[in-house]
N, CA, C and O atoms as a Tripos MOL2 file, in Angstrom:
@<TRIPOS>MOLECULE
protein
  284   283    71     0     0
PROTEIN
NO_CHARGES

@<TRIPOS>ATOM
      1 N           3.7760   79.1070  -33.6660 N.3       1 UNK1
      2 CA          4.3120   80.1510  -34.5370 C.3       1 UNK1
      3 C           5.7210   80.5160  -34.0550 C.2       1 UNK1
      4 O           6.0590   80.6330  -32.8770 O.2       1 UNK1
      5 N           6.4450   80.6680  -35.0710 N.am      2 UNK2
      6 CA          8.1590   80.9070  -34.2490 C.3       2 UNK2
      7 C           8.2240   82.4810  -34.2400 C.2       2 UNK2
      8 O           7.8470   83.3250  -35.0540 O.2       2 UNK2
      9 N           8.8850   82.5640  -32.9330 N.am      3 UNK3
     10 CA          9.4840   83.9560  -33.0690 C.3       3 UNK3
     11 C          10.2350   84.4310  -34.2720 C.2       3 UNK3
     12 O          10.9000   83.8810  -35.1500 O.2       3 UNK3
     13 N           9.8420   85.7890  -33.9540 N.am      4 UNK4
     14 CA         10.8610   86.3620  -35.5700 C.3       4 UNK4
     15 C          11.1380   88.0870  -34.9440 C.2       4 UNK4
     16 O          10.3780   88.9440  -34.4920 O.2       4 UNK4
     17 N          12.6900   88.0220  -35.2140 N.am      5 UNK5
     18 CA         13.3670   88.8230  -34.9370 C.3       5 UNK5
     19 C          13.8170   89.5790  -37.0280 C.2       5 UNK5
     20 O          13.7610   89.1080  -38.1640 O.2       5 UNK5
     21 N          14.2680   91.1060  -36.2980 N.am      6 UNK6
     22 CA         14.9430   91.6100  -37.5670 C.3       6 UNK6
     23 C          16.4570   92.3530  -36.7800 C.2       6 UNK6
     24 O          16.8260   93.0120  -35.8080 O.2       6 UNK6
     25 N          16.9120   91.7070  -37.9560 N.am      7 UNK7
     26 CA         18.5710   92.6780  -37.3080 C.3       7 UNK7
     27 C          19.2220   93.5380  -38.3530 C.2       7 UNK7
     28 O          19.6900   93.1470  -39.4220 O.2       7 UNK7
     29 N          19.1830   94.8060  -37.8740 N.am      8 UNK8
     30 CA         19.8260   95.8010  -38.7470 C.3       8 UNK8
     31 C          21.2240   95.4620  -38.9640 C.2       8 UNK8
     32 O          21.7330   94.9030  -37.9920 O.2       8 UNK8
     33 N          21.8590   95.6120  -39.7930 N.am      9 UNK9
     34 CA         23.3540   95.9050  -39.5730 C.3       9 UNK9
     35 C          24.2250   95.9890  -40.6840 C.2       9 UNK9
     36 O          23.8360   96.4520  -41.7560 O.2       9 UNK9
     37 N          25.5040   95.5270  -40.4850 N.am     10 UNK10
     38 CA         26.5690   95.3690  -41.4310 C.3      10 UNK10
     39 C          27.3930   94.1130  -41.3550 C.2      10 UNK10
     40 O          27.8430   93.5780  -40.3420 O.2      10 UNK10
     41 N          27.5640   93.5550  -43.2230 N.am     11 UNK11
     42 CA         28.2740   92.2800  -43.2250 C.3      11 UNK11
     43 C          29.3460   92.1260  -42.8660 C.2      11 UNK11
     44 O          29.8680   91.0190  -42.9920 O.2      11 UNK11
     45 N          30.3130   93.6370  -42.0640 N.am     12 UNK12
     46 CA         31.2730   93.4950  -41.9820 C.3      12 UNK12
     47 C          31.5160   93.6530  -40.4740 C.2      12 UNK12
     48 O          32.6630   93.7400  -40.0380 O.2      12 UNK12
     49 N          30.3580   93.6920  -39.6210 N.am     13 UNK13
     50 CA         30.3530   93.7930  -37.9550 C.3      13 UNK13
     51 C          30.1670   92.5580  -36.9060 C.2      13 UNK13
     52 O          29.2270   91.9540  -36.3900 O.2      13 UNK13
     53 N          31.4210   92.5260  -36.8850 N.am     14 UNK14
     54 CA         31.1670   91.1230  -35.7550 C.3      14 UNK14
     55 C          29.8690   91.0060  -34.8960 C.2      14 UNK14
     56 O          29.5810   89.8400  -34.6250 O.2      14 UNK14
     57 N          29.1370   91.8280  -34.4740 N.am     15 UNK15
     58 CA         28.4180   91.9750  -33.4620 C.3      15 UNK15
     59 C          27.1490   91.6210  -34.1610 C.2      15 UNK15
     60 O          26.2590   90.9000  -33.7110 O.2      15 UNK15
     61 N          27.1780   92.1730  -35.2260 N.am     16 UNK16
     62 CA         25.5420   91.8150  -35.9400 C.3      16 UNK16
     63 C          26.0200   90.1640  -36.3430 C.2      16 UNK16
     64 O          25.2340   89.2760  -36.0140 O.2      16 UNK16
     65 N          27.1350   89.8300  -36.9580 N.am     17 UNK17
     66 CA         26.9760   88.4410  -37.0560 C.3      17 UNK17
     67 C          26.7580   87.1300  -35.8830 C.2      17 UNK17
     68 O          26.1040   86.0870  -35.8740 O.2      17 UNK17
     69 N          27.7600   87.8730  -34.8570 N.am     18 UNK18
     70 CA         26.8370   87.0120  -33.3760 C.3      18 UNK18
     71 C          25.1710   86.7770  -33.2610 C.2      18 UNK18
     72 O          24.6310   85.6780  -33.1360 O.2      18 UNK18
     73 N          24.3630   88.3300  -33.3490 N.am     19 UNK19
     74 CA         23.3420   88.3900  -33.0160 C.3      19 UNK19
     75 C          22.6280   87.7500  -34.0920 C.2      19 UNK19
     76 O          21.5430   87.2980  -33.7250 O.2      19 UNK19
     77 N          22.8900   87.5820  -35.2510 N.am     20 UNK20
     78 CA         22.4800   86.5530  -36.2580 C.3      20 UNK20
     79 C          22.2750   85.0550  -35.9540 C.2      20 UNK20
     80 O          21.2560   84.3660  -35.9460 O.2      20 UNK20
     81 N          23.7500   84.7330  -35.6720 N.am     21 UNK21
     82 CA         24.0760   83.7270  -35.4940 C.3      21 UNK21
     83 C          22.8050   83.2080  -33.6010 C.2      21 UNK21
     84 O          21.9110   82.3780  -33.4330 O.2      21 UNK21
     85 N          23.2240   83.8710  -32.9990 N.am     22 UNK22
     86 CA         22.4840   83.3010  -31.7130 C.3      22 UNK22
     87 C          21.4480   83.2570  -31.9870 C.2      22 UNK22
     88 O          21.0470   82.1230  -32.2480 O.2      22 UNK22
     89 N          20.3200   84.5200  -32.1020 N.am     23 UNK23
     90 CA         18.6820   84.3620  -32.6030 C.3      23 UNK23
     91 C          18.5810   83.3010  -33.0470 C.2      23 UNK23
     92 O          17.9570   82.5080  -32.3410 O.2      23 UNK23
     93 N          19.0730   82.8320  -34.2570 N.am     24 UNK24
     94 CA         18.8390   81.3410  -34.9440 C.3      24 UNK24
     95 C          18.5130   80.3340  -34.7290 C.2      24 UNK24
     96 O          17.6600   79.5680  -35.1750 O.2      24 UNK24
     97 N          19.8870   80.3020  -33.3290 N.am     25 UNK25
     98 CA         19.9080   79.1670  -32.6110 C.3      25 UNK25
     99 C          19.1530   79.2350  -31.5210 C.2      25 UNK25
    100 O          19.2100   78.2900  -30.7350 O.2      25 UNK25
    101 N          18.4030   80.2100  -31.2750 N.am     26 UNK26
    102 CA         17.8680   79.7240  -30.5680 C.3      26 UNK26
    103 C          16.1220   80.2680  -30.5130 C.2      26 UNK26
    104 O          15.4700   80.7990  -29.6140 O.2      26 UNK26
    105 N          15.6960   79.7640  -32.2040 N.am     27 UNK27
    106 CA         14.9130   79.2180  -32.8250 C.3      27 UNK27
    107 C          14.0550   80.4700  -33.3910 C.2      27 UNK27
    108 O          12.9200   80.2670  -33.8210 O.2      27 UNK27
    109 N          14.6090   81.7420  -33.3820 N.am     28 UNK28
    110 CA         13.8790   82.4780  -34.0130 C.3      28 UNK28
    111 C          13.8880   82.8920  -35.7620 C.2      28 UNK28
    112 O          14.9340   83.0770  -36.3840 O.2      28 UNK28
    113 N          13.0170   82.9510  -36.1450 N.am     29 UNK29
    114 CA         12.9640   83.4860  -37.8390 C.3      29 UNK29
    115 C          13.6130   84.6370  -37.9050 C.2      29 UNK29
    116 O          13.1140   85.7070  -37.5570 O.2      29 UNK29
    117 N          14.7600   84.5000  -38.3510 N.am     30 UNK30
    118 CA         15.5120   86.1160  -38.5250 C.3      30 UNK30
    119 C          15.9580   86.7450  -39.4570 C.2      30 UNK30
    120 O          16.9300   86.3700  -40.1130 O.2      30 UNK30
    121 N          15.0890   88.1760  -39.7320 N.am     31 UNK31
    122 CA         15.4820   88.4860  -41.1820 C.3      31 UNK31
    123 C          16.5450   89.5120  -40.7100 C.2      31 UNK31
    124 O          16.6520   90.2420  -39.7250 O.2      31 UNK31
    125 N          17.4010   89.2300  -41.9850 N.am     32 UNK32
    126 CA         18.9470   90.2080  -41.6950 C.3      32 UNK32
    127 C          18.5930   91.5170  -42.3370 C.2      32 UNK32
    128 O          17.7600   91.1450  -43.1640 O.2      32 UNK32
    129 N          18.7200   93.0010  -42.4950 N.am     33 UNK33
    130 CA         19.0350   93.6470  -43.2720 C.3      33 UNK33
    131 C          20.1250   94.6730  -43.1870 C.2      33 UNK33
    132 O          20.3510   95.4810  -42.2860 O.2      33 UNK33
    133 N          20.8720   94.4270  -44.5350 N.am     34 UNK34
    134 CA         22.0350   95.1900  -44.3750 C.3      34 UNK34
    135 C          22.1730   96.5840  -44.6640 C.2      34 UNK34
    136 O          22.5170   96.8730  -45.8100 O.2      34 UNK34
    137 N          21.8770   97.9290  -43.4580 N.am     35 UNK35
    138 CA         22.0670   98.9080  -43.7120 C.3      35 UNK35
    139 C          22.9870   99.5070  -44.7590 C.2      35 UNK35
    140 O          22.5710  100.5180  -45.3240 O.2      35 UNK35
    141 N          24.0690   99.0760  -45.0680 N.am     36 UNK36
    142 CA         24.8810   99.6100  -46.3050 C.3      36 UNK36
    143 C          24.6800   99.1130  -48.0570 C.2      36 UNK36
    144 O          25.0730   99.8270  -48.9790 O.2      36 UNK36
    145 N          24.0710   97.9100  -48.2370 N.am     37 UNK37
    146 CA         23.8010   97.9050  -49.3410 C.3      37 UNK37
    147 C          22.3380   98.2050  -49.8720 C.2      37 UNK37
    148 O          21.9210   98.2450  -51.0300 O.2      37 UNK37
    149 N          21.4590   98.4730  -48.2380 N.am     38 UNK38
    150 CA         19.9440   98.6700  -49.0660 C.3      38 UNK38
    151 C          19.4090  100.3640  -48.1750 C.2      38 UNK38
    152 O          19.5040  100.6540  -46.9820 O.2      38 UNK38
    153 N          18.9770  101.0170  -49.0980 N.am     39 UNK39
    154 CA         18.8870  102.5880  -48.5250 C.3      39 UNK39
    155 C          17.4090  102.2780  -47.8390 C.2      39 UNK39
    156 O          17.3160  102.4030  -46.6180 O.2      39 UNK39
    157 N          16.4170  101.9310  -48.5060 N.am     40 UNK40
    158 CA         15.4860  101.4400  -47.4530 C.3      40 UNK40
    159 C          15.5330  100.8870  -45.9800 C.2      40 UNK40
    160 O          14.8370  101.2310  -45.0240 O.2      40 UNK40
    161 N          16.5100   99.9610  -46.0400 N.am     41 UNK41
    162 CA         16.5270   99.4970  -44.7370 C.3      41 UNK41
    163 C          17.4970  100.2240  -44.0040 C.2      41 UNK41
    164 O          17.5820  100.0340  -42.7910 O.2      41 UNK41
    165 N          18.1710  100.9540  -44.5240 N.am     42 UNK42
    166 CA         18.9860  102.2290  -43.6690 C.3      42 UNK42
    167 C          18.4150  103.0750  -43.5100 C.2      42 UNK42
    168 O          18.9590  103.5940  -42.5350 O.2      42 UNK42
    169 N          17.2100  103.9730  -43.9270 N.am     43 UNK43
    170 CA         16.1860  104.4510  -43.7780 C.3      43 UNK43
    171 C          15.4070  104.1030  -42.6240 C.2      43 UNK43
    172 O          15.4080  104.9600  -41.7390 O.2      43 UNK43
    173 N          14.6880  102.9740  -42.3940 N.am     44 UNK44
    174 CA         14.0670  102.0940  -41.6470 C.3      44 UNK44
    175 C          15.0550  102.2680  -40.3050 C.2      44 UNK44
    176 O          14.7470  103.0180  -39.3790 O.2      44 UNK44
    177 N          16.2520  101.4960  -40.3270 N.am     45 UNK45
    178 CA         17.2650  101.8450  -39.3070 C.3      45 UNK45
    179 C          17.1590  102.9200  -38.4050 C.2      45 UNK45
    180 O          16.9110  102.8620  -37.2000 O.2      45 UNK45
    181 N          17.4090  104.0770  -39.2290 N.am     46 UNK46
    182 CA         17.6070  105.5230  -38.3090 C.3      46 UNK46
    183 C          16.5020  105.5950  -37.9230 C.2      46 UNK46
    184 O          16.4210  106.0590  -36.7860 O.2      46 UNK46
    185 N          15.4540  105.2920  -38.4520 N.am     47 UNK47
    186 CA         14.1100  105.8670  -38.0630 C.3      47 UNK47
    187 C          13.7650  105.4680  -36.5400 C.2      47 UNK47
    188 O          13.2060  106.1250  -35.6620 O.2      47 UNK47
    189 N          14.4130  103.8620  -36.5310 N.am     48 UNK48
    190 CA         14.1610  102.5920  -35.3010 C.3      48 UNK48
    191 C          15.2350  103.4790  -34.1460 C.2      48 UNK48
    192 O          14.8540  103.8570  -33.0380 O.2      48 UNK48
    193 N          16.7390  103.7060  -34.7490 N.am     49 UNK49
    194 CA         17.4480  104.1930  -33.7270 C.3      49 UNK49
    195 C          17.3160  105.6460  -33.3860 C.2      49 UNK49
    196 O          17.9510  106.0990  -32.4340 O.2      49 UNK49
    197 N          16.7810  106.1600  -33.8760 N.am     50 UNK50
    198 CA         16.2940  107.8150  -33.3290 C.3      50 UNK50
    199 C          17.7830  108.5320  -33.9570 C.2      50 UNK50
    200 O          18.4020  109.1270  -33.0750 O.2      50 UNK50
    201 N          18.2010  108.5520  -34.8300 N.am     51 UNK51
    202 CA         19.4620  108.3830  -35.8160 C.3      51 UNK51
    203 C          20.9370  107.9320  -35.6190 C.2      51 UNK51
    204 O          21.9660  108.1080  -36.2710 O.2      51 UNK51
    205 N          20.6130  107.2270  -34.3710 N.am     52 UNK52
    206 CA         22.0730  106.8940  -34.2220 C.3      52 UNK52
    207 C          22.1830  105.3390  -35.0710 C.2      52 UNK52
    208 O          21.3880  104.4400  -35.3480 O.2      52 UNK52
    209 N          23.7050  105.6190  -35.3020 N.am     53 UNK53
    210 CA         24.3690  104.4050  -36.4240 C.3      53 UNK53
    211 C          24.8450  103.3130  -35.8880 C.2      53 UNK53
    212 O          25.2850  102.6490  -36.8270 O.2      53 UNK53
    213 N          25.0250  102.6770  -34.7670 N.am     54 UNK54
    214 CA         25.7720  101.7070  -34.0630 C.3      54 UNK54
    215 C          24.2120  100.3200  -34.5500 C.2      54 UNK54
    216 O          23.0220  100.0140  -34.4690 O.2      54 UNK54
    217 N          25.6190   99.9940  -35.0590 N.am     55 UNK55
    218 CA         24.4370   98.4010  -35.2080 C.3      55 UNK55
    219 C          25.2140   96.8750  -34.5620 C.2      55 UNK55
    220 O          26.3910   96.5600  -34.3850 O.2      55 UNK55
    221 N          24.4700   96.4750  -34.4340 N.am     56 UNK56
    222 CA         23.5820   96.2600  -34.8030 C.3      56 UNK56
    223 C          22.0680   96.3330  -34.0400 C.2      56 UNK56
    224 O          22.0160   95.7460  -32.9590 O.2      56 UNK56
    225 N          20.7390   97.0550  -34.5480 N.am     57 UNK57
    226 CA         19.3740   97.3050  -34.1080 C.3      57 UNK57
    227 C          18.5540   95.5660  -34.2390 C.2      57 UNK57
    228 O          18.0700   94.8530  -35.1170 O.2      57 UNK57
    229 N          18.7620   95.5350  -33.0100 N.am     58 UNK58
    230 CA         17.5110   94.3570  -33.2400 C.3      58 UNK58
    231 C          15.8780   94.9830  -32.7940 C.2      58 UNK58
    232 O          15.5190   95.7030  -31.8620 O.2      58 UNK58
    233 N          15.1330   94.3430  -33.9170 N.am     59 UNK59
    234 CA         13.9550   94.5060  -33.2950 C.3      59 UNK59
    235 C          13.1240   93.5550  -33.1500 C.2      59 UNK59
    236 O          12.7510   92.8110  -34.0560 O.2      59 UNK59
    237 N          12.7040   93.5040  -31.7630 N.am     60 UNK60
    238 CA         12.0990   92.0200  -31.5880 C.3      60 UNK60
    239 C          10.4150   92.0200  -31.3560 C.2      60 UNK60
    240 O           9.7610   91.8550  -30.3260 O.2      60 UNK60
    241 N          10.1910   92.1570  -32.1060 N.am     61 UNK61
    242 CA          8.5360   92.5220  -32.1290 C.3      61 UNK61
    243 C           7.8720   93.9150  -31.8210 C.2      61 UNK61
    244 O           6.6910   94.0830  -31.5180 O.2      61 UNK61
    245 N           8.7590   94.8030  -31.9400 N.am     62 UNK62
    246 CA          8.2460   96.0730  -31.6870 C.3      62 UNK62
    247 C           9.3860   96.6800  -30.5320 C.2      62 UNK62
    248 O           9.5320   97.8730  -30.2630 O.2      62 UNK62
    249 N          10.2010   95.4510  -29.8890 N.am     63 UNK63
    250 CA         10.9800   95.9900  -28.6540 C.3      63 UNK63
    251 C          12.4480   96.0600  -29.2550 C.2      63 UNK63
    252 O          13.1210   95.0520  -29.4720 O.2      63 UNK63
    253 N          12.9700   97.6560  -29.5560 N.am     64 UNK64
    254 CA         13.8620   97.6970  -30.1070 C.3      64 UNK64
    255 C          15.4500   97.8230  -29.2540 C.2      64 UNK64
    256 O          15.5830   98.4940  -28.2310 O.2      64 UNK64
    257 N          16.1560   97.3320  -29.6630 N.am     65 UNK65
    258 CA         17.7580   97.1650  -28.7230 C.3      65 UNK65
    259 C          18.9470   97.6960  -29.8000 C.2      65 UNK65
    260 O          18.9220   97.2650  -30.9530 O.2      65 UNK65
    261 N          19.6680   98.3590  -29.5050 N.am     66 UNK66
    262 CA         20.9520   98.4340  -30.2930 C.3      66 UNK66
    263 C          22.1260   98.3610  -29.1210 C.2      66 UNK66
    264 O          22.2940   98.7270  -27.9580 O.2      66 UNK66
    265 N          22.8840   97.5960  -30.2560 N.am     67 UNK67
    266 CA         24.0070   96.7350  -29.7130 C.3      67 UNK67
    267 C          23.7350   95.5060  -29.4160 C.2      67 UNK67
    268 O          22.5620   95.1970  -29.2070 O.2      67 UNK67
    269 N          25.1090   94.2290  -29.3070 N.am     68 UNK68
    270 CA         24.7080   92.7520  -28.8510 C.3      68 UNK68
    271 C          25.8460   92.4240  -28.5290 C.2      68 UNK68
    272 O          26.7120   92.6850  -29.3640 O.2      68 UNK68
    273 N          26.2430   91.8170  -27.3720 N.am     69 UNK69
    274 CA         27.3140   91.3640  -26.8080 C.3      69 UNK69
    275 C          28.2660   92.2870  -26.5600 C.2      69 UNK69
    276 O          29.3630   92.4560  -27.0920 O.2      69 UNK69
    277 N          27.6490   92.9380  -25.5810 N.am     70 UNK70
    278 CA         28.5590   93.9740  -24.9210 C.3      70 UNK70
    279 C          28.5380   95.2330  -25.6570 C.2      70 UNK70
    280 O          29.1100   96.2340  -25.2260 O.2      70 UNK70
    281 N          27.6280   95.1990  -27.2120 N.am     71 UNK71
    282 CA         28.5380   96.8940  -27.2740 C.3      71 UNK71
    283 C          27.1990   97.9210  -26.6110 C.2      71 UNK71
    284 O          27.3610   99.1330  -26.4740 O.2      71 UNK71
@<TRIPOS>BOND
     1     1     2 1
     2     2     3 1
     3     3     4 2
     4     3     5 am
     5     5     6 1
     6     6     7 1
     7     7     8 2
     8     7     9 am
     9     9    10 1
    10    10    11 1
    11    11    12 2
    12    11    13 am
    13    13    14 1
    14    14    15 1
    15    15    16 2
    16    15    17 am
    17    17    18 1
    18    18    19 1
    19    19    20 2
    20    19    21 am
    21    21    22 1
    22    22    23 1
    23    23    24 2
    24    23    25 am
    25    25    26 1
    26    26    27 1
    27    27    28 2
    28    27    29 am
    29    29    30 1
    30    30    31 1
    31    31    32 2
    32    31    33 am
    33    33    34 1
    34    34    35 1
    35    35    36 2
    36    35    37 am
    37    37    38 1
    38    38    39 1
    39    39    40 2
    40    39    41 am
    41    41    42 1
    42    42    43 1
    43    43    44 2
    44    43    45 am
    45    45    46 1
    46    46    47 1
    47    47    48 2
    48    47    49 am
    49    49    50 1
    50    50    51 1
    51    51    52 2
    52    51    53 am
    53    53    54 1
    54    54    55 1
    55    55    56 2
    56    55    57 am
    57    57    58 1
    58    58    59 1
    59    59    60 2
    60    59    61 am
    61    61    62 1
    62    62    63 1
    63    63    64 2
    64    63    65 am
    65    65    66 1
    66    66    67 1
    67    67    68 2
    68    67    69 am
    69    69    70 1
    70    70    71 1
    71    71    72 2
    72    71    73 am
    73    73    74 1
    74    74    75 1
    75    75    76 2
    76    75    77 am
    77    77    78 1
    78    78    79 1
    79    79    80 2
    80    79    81 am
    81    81    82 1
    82    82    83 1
    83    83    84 2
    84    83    85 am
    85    85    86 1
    86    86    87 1
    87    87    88 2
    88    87    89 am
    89    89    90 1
    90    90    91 1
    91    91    92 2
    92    91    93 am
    93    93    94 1
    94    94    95 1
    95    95    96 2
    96    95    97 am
    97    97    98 1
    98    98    99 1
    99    99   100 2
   100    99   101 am
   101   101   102 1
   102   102   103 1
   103   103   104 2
   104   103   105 am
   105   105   106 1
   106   106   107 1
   107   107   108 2
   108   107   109 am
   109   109   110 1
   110   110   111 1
   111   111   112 2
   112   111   113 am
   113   113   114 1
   114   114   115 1
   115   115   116 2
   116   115   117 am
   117   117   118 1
   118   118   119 1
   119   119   120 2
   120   119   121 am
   121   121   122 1
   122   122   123 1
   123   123   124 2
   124   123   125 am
   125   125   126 1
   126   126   127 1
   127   127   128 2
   128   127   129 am
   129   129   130 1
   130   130   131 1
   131   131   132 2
   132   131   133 am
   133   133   134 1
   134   134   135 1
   135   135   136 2
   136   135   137 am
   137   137   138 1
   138   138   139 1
   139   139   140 2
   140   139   141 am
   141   141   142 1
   142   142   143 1
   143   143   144 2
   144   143   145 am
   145   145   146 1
   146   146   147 1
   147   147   148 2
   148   147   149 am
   149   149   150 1
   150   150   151 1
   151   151   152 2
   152   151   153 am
   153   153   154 1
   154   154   155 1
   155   155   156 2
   156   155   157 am
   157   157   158 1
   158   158   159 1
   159   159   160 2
   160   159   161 am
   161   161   162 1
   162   162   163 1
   163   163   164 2
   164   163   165 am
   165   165   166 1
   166   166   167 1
   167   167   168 2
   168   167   169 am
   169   169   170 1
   170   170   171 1
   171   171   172 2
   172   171   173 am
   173   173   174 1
   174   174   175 1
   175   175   176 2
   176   175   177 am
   177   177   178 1
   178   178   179 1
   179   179   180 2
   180   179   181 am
   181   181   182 1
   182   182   183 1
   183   183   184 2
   184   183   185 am
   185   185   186 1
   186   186   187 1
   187   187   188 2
   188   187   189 am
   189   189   190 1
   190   190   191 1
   191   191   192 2
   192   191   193 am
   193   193   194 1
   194   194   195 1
   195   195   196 2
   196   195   197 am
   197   197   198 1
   198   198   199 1
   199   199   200 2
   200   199   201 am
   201   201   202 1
   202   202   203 1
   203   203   204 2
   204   203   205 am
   205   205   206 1
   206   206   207 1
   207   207   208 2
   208   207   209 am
   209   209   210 1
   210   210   211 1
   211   211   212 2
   212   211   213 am
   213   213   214 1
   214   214   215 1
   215   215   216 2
   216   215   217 am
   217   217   218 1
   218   218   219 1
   219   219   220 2
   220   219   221 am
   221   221   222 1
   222   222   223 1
   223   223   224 2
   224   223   225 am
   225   225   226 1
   226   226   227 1
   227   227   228 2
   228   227   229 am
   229   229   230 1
   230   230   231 1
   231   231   232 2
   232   231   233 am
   233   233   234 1
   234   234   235 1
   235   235   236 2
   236   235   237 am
   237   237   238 1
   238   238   239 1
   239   239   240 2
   240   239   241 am
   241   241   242 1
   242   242   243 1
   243   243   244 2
   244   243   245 am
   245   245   246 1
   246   246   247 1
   247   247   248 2
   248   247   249 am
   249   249   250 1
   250   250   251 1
   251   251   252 2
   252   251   253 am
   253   253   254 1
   254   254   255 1
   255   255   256 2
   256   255   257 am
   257   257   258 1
   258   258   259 1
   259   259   260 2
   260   259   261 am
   261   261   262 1
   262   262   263 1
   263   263   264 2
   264   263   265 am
   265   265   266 1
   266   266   267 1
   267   267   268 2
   268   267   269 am
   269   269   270 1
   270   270   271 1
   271   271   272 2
   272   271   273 am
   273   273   274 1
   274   274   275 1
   275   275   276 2
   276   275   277 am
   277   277   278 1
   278   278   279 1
   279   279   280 2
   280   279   281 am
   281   281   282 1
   282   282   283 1
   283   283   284 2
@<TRIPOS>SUBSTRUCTURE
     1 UNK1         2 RESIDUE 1 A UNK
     2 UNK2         6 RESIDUE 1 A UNK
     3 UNK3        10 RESIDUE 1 A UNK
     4 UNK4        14 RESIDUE 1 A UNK
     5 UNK5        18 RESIDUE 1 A UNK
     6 UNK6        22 RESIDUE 1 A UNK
     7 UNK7        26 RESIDUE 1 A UNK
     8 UNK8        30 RESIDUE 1 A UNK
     9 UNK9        34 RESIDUE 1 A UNK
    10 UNK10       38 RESIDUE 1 A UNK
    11 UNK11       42 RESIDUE 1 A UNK
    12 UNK12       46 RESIDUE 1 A UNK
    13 UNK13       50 RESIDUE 1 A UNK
    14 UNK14       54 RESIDUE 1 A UNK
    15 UNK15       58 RESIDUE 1 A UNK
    16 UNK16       62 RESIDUE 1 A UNK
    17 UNK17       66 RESIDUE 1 A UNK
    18 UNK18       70 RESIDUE 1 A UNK
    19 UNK19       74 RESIDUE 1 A UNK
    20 UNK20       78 RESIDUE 1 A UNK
    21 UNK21       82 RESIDUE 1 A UNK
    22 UNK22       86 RESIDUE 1 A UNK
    23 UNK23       90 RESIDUE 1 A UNK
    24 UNK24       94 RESIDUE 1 A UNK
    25 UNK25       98 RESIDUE 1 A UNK
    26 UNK26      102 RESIDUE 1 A UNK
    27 UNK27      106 RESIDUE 1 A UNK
    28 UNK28      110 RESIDUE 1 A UNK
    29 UNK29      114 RESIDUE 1 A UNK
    30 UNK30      118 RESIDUE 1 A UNK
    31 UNK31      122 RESIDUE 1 A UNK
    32 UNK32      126 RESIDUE 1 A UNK
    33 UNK33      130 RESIDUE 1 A UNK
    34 UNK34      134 RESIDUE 1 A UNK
    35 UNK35      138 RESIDUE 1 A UNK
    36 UNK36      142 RESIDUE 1 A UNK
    37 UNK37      146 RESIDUE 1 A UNK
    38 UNK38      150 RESIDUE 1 A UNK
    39 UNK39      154 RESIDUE 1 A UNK
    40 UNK40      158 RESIDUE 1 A UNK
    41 UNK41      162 RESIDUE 1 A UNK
    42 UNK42      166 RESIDUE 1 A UNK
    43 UNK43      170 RESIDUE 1 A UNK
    44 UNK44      174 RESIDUE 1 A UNK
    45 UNK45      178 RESIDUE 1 A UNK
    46 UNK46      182 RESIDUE 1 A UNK
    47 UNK47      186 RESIDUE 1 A UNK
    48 UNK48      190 RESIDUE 1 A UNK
    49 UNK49      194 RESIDUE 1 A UNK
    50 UNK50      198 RESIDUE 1 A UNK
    51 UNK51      202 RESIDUE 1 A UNK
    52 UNK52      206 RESIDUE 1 A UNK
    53 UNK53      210 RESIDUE 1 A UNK
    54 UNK54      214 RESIDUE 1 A UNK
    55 UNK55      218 RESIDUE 1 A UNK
    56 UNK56      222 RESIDUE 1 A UNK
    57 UNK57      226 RESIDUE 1 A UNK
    58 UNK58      230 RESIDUE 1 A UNK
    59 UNK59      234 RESIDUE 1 A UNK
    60 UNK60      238 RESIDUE 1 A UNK
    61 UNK61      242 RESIDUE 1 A UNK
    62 UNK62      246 RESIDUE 1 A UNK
    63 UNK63      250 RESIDUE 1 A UNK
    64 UNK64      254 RESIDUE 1 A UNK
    65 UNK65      258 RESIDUE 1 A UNK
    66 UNK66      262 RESIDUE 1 A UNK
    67 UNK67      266 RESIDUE 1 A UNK
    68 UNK68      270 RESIDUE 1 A UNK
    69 UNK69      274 RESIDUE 1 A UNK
    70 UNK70      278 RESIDUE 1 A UNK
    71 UNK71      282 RESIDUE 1 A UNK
């Protein structure tokens, strides 16, 4: 069964597109969702980050992280 990651974020944040981009490669199922065009998953978001906005939120099976590559 492959790992599967979710990454909060924005299409316009370098940092969520790294963390996109790496998960991938290195073989996990990763669903993207983009806090600014869907209110659900910005919803979902704050709820994961205890309301803070810095994305990108990965959550990797229940173990949640915000930020990727340094931020």
């Amino acid at each position: 069964m492959p790992k599967a990651v979710a990454i909060y974020g924005k299409s316009t944040c370098p940092y969520t597109t790294a963390a996109r981009k790496e998960f991938a490669e290195r073989g996990y199922e990763v669903r993207y969702l983009d806090v600014k065009a869907d209110p659900a998953a910005m919803g979902r978001f704050l709820e994961l980050s205890g309301g803070d906005r810095r994305v990108p939120l990965i959550d990797e099976g229940g173990k949640v992280t915000v930020g990727f590559g340094g931020t």
